[in-house]
N, C-alpha and C positions, 0 to 999 in steps of 0.2 A: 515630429515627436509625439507619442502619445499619451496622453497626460490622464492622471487620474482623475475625472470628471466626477460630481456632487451625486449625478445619476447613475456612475459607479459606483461611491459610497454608499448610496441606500439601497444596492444589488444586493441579493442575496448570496452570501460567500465572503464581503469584504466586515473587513472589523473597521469599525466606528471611532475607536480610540485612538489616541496618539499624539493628533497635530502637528507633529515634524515634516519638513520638507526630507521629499523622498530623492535617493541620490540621481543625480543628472547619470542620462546612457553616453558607456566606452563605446569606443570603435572595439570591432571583437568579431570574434565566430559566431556567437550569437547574437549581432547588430541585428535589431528590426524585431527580436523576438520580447513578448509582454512576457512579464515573472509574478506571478502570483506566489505569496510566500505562507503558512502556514506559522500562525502566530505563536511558533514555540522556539522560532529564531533570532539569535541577536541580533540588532541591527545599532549600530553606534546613534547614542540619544534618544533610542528608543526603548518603551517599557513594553513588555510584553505581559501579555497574562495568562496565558498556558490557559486561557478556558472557563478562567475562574475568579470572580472581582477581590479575591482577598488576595490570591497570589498579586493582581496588580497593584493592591492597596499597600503590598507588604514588600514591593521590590523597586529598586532605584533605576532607571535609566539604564542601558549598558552603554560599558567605555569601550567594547571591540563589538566589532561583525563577524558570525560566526563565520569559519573557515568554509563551510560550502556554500555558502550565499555568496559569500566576499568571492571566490570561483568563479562564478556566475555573473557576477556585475561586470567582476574583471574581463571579459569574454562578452562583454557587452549585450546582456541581456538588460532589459528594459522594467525598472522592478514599479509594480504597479499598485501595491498593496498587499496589507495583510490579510490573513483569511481564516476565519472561523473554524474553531475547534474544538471536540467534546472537553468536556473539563480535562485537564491536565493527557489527554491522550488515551483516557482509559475508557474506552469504549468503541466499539465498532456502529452504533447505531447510526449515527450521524445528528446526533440531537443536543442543544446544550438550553438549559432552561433560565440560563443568567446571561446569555448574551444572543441568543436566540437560534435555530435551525436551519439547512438550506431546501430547499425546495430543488426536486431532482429537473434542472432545465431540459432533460429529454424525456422524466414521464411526470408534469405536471401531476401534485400531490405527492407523489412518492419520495423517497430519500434518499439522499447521496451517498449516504454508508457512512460511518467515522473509520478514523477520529479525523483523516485528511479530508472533511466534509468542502470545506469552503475552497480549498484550492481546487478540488473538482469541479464543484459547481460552476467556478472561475474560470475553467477550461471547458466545460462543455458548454457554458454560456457564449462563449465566443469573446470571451475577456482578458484572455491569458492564453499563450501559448506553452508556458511550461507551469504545473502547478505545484511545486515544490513543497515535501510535506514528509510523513514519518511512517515508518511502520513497524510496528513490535510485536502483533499479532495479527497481523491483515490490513494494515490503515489504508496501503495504497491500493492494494491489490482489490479490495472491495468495492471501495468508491469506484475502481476504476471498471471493476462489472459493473457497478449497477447504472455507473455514464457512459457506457458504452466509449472511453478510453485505452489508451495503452497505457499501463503503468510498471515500471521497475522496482520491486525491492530487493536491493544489490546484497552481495555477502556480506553476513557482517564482519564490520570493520572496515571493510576497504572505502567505504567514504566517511572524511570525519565526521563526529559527533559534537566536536569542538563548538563551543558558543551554542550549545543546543541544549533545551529543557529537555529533559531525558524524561521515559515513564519507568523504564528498568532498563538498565544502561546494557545486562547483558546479551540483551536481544532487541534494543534499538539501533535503526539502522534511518538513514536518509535517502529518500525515495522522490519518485517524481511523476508527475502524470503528463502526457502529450496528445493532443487529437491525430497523430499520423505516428508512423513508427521513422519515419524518416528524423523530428523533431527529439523523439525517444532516444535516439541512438546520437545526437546535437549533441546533446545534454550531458554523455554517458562520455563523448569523447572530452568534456570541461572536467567532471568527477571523478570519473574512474582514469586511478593512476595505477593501469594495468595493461599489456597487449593483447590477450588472450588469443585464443585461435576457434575458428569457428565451426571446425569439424566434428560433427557428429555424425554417427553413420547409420545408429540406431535410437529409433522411437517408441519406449517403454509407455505400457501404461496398467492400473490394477483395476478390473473389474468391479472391487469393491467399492473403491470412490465414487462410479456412477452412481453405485445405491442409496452413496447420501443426497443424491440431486431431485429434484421435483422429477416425476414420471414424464410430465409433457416435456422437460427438457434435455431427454436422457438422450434421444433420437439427433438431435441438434449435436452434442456433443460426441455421438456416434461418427453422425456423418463429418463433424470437424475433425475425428480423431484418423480419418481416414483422407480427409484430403489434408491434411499437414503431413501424416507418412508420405506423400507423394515427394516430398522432400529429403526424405530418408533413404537410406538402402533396404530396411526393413522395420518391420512393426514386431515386438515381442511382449507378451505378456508377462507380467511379473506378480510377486503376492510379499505387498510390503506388512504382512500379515497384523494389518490393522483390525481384523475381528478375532484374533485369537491373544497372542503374546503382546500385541497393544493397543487392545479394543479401548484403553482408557488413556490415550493419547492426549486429547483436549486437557483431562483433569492434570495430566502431568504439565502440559503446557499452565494449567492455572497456577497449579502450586509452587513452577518454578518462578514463573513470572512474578506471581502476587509477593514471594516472599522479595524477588529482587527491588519491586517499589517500593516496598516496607524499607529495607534496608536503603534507600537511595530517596526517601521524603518523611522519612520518621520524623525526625526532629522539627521540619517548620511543617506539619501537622501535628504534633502534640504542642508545641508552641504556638501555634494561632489558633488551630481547632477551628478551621475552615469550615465553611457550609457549601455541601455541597447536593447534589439532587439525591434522592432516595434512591435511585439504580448504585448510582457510583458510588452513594457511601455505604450499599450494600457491600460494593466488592471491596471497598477500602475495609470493613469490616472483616469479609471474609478473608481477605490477605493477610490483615492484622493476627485472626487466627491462625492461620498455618503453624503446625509443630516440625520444630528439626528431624522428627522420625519419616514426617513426610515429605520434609526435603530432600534426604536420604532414598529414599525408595523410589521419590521422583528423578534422582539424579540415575540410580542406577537403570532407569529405564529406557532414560533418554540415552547413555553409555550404549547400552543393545540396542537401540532402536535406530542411532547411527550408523553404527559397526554395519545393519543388517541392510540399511540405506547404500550405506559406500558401496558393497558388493551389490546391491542389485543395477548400482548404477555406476560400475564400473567401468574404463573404456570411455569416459564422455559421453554416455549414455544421455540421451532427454526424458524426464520423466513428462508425461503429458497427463493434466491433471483440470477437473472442476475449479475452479477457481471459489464458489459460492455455491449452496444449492438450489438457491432460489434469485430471481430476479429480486430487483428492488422494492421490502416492503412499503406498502403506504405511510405516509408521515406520522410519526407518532405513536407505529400499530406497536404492539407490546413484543418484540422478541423474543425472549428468555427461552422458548423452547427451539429456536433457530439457533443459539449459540451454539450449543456442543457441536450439530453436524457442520457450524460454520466454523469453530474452533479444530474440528477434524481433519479438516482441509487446510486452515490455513498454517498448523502447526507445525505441519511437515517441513516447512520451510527453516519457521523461528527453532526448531530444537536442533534443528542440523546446521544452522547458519548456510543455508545456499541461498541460492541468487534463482528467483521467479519473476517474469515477466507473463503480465495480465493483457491476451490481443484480445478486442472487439470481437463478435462472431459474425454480428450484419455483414460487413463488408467484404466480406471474403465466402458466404455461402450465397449471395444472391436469393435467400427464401423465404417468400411470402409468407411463411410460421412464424419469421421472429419478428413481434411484435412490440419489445421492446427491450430494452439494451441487454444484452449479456456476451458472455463469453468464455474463456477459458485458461489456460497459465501452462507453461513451458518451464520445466526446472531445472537446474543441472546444481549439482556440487559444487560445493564454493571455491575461489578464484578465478574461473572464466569469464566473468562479467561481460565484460568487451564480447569476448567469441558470443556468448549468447544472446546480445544485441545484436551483432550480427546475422546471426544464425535467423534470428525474429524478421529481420530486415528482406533478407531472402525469400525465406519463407513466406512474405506478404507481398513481396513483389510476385512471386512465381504465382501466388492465389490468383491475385489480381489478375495477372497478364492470364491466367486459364480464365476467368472470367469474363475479361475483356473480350474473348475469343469465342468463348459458347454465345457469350449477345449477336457477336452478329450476322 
């Protein structure tokens, strides 16, 4: 068995707090596998802090395990610690300044991405084989570019929310990261209470999305966009007309989201009047502003900008997409002007509620250019989950074996 060691405690990615004995591993599907948990889940006897030492100064112990962890255990995954996370989830940087930051284990200095920082960390360290965590705007899908992981954020709803600190309940979702797609898809068959089917026949993608990526890595994603068709029957281009009718997608994404945390943390914030870092109590600031005219306007946008989704990617269409536009900043570098084109990308997902999976690029293009982790995301319309896991699964094996094949 493998036991949580003192030298895993002071890794970067595990949280400090707690002292509870961690539950003994089932026999299960997942025997043998380590469970890194993202410290915004219940776990019976234990206090969580969502990020933030007031939320843990201000909350009792819980009496249940959340329903997807308790999944997990049950199926005998092997839980190995909690894991660091930006304050209450609200942030993609990967930084918290009351419990400290993780260091990206695959580019020394840089950063893991939030808010699922620490479970990444904890997988790409080689410490966890599944790093169970959250996403409401990108959490998994980011960390899991910038560690060069695979990661899941499923439809929402389809896995529960139960026992979970929520950031905005209507676009939170339970996600997971794995170093192989094989572990990916472990994981997906414990959570996802779905069958799906895996057929797709066609591989959409918009031109525009490349334009929010870094120039040195538009080529990379060319050439991935073209050996993933090889999977397909065809490749078609589409215009999810994100520079005209919803050039202001991201802000819609802010105002729906900000107003949902407001309504879903109001009270024990005006009741404790937390302290929290100047980024995040900017945007708790800005969210607090939000007016109902612009929840309104944001609603109706997101309404069209569905509607215009569902038709492009009708059929079980795959939309193939930038996952991030930039590799992983340096620790600590100031993003602010990186969120909108990161919020552009990752929106697409949270206003439509579909199901994105984040693959590695390294391992499947064999090229001396990629110098350090990134990758890209496969979407499809919500309910297929399953089919899309497998679909991923496929698709990486078929890389692979083409790979395996040109070496020798």
């Amino acid at each position: 068995m493998n036991t949580v060691t003192k030298s895993m405690r002071s890794a970067a990615g595990f949280c400090t707090h707690g002292g509870i004995k961690w539950p003994a591993p089932l026999a299960g599907s997942l025997a043998g596998m380590r469970l890194a948990v993202k410290d915004l889940f219940a776990l019976k006897g234990f206090t969580n802090s969502a990020g933030n030492p007031d939320w843990l100064r201000t909350h009792q112990p819980s009496v249940a395990t959340a329903e997807s962890l308790e999944a997990l255990l049950n199926a005998g995954a092997e839980f190995v610690g909690f894991t660091l996370t930006d304050e209450l989830a609200y942030s993609l940087e990967g930084n918290n300044e009351h419990f400290g930051s993780c260091e990206n284990p695959k580019l020394p200095g840089h950063s893991c991405g939030g808010s699922s920082m620490g479970s990444a960390a904890a997988v790409a360290a080689g410490l966890a084989d599944i790093g169970l965590g959250t996403d409401t705007g990108g959490s998994i899908r980011v960390p899991g570019c910038y560690c060069g992981l695979f990661g899941l954020r499923p439809s929402h709803g389809v896995v529960s929310t139960e026992g979970l600190i929520g950031l905005a309940p209507r676009f939170d979702t339970v996600g997971w990261l794995t170093p192989n797609v094989h572990q990916l898809r472990q994981t997906g068959e414990v959570l996802l209470k779905q069958s799906g089917r895996a057929e797709s026949d066609t591989l959409v993608y918009d031109p525009f999305l490349f334009s929010l990526v870094q120039p040195e890595l538009q080529s990379l994603l060319q050439a991935a966009l073209q050996s993933a068709g090889k999977s397909f029957k065809k490749i078609e281009q589409v215009d999810l007309q994100l520079q005209t009718d919803f050039a202001e997608l991201h802000d819609v994404f802010r105002v729906l989201q900000g107003r949902a945390i407001v309504e879903y943390h109001r009270d024990w914030i005006e009741q404790v009047k937390p302290k929290f870092s100047a980024q995040v109590q900017a945007r708790m600031d800005m969210a607090f502003a939000i007016t109902d005219s612009e929840v309104a306007q944001a609603e109706a946008v997101r309404e069209r900008f569905n509607a215009n989704l569902r038709a492009q990617l009708a059929g079980n269409k795959t939309l193939f997409l930038p996952t991030s536009p930039t590799t992983a900043p340096k620790l600590k570098e100031d993003t602010t002007a990186l969120r909108p084109h990161l919020l552009k990308l990752t929106s697409i997902a949270g206003l439509s509620g579909s199901a994105q999976v984040h693959l590695p690029l390294t391992p499947f293009m064999g090229d001396d250019r990629i110098s350090r982790p990134y990758g890209f995301s496969l979407l499809q319309l919500p309910g297929n989950d399953s089919g899309l896991l497998q679909l991923v699964e496929s698709v990486t094996e078929q890389w692979n074996k083409a790979h395996a094949n040109n070496n020798q």
